[in-house]
KOLTI-856363 format. One record per atom (N, C-alpha, C): residue in three letters; x, z, y. Coordinates in steps of 0.001 Angstrom, whole numbers, plus 524288, in hexadecimal, padded with zeros to 5 digits. Last residue first. Example, Ala and Ser with C-alpha at 12.3 -4.5 7.8 and 13.67 -1.06 7.14 Angstrom:
SER8323281BA87F736/SER8356681BE47FBDC/SER8326481EBE8001E/ALA8338681E787E9C6/ALA8300C81E787EE6C/ALA8339081E787F31C/
//
This chain:
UNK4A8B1CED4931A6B/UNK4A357CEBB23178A/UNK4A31FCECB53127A/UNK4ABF6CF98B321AA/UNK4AE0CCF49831E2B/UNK4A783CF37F31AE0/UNK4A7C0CFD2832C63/UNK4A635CFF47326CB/UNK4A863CFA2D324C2/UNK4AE3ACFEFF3396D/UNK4A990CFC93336AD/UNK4AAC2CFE7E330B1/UNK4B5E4D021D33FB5/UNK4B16ED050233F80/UNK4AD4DD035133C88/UNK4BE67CFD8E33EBD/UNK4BADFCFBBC34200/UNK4B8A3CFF5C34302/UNK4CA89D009A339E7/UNK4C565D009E337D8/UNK4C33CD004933EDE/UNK4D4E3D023C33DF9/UNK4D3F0CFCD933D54/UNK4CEADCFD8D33BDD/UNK4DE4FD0892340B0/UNK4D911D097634380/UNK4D58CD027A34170/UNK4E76CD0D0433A79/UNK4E5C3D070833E0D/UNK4E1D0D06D634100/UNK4E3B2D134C333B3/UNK4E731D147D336E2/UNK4E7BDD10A333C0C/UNK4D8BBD180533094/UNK4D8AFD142C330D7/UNK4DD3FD14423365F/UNK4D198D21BE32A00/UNK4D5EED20EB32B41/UNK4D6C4D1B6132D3C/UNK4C68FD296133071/UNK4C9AED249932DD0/UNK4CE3CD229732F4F/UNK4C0FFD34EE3319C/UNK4C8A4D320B332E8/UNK4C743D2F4432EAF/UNK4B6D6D3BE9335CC/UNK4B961D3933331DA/UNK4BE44D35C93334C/UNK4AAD4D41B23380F/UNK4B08ED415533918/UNK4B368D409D335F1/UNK49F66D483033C6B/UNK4A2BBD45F233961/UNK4A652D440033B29/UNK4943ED4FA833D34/UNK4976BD4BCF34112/UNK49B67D4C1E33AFA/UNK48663D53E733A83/UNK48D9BD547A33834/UNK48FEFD4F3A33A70/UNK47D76D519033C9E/UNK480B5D554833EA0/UNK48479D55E233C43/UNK4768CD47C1336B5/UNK47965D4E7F33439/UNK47AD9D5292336A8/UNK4761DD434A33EF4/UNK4716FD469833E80/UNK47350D4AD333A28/UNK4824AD44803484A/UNK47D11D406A34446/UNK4783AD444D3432A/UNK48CE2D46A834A78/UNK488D7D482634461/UNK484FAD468D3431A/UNK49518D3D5C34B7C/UNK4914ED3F5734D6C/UNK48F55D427A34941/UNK4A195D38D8343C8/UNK49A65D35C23460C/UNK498A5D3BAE3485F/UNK4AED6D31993444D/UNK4AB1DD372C344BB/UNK4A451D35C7346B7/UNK4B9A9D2E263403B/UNK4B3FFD2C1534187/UNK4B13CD323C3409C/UNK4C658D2B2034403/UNK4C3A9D30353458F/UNK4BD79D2BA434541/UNK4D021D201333DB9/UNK4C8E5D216F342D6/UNK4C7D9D2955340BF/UNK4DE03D20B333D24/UNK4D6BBD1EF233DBF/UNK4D4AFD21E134023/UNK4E60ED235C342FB/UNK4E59ED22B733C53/UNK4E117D22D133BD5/UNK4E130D2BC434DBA/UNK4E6A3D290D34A50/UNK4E58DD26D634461/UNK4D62AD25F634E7C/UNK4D8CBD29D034F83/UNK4DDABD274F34BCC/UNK4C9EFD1EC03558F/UNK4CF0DD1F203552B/UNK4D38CD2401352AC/UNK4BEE7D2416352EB/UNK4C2E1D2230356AC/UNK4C803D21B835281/UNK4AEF8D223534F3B/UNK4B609D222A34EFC/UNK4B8D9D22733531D/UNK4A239D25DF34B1D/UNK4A6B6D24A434DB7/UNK4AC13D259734C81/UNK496ECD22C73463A/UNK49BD8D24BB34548/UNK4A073D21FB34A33/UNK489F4D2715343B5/UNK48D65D24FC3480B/UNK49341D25F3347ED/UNK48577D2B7233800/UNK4876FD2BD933D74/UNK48A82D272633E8C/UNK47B5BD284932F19/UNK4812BD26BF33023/UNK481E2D2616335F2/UNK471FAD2CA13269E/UNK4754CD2D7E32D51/UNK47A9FD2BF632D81/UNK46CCFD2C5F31ECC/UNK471D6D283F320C9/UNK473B2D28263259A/UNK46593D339231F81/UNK469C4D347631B40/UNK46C67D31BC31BA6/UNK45D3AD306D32697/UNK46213D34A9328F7/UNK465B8D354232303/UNK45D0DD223632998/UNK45D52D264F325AF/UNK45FC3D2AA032797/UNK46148D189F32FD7/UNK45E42D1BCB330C3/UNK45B9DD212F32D9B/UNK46EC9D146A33606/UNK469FBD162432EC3/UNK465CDD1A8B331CA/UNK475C7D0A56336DB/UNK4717ED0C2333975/UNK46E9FD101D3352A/UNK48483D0BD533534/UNK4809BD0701333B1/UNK47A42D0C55337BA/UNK48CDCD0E2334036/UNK48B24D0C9433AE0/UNK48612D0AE7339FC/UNK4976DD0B2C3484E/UNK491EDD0846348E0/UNK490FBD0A6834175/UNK49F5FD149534FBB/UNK49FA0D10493495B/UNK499E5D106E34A81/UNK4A353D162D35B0E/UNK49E4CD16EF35775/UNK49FF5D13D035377/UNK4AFF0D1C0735E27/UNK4AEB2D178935D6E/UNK4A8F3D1935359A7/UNK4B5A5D22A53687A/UNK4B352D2367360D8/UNK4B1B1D1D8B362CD/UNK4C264D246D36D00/UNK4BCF8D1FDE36DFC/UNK4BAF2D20A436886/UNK4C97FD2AAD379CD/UNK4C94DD2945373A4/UNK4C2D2D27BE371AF/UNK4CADED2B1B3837E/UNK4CA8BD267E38115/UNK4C98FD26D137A26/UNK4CC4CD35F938372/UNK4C7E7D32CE384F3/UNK4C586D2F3538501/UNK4D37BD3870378EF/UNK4D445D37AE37D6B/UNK4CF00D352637DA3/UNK4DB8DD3D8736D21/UNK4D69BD3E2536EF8/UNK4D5F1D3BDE374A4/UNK4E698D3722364C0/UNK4E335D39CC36A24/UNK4DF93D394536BB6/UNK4EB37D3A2935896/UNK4E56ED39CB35B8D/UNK4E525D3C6F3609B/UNK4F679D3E4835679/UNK4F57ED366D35890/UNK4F025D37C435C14/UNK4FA50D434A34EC2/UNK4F585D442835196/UNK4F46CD41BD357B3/UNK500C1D41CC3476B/UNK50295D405534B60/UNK4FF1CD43A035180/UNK4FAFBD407333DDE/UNK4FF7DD459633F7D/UNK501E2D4431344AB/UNK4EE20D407F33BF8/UNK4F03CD3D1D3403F/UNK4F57BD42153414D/UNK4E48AD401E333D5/UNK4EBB6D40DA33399/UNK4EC3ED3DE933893/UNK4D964D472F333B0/UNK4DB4BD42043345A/UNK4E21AD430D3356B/UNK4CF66D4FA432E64/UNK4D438D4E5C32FC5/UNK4D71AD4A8232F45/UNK4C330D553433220/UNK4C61BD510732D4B/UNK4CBF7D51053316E/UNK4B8EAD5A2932E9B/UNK4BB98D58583310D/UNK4BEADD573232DCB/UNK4A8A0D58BA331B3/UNK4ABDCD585E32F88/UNK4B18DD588833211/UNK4A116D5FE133B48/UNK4A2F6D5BF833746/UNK4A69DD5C98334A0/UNK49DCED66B1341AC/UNK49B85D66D133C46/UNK49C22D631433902/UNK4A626D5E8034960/UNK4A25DD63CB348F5/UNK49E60D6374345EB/UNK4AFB7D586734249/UNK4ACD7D582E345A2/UNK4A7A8D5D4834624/UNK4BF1ED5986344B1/UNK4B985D59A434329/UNK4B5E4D58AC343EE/UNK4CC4BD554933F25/UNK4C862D52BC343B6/UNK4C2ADD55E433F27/UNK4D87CD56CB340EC/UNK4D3F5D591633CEA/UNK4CF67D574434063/UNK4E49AD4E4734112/UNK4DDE1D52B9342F7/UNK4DB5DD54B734024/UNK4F199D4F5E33C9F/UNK4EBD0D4D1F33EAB/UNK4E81DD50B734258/UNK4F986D55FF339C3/UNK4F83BD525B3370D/UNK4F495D4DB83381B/UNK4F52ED630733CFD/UNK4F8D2D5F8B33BF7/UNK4F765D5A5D33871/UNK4EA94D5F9C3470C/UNK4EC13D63513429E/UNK4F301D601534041/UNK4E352D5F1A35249/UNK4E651D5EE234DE7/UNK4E95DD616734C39/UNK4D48AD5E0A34E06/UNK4D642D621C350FE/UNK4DD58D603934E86/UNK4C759D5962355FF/UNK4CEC1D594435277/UNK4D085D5EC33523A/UNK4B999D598A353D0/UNK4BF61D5B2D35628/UNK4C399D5B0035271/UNK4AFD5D4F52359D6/UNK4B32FD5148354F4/UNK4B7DDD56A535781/UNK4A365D4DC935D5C/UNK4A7B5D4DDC35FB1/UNK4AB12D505035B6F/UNK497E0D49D33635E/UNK49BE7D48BD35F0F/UNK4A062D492736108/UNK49127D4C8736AEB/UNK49161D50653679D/UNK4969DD4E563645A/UNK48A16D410736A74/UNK48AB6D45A536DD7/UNK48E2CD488136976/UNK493D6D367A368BA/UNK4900ED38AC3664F/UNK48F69D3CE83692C/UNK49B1BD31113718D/UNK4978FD2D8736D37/UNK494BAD302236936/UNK49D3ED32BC37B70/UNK49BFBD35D5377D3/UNK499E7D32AA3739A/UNK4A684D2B09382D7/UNK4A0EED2D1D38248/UNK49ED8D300C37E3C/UNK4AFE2D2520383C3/UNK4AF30D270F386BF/UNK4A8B7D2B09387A6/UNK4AE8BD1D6637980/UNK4AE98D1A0A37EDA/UNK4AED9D1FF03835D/UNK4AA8ED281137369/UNK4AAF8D21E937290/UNK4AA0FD1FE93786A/UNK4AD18D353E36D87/UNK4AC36D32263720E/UNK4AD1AD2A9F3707E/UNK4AC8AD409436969/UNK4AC24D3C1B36685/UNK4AAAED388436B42/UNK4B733D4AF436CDC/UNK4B112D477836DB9/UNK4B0B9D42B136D33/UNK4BD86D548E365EF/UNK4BD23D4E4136670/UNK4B6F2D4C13368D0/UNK4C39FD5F68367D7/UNK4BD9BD5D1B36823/UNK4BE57D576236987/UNK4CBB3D663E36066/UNK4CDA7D61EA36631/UNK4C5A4D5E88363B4/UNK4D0CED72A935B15/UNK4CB0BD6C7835ADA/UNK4CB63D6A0835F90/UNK4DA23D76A2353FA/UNK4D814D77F3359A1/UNK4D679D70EE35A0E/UNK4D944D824B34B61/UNK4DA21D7B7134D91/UNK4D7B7D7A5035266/UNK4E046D8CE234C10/UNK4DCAED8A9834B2A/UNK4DDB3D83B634C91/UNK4E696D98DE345A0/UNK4E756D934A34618/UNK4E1FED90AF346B5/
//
C-alpha cells in the first residue's frame, strides 16, 4: 500500500511567487494530508474532497512586519482558498525548513491581517 503525492506549485496571478516552493497532497479518506519538503505535515477534513487544483488557482502574499535580526526571521507567508479555510504555507527562508498550516475559517472571512 502506498500514497500517491499530486505536486502542488505555489503560484500567484499565474507566476511562481517563490523559486522552489512547492507542497504535495495526497487524498486520503476524510480529506488531504498536505506536505512540505523537509517540512512539516498536516491534515485538513475536506470528506467530500471539494479541493480543486486548476491554473487559476491564486496564493495570495500576507504583508508581515520588516526584522532585521536572523533570530526574528519571519518568512513571507502565503494563502489560498481551500474548502473550510486558508492552506498558509512560507518558503524556507534562511532556516531551510518550508512550512504549512490549515486555518479553519469556513466562510473565508479573515483578510489576511493580525487582529489588534
Amino acid at each position: 500500500m502506498a500514497l500517491s503525492w499530486e505536486k502542488l506549485d505555489v503560484h500567484r496571478e499565474g507566476k511562481y511567487v517563490y523559486l522552489g516552493l512547492f507542497l504535495f497532497r495526497a487524498k486520503v479518506p476524510g480529506g488531504w494530508l498536505l506536505k512540505a519538503p523537509r517540512g512539516g505535515m498536516i491534515f485538513f477534513e475536506d470528506p467530500q474532497h471539494a479541493w480543486e487544483i486548476s491554473p487559476a488557482s491564486k496564493w495570495e502574499r500576507l504583508e508581515g512586519r520588516k526584522v532585521r535580526r536572523f533570530f526574528e526571521f519571519v518568512p513571507h507567508l502565503f494563502r489560498t482558498p481551500v474548502p473550510g479555510g486558508w492552506l498558509v504555507t512560507w518558503p524556507p527562508g534562511v532556516l531551510g525548513v518550508p512550512g504549512i498550516a490549515f486555518y479553519p475559517d469556513p466562510d473565508h472571512k479573515w483578510d489576511g491581517s493580525s487582529l489588534p
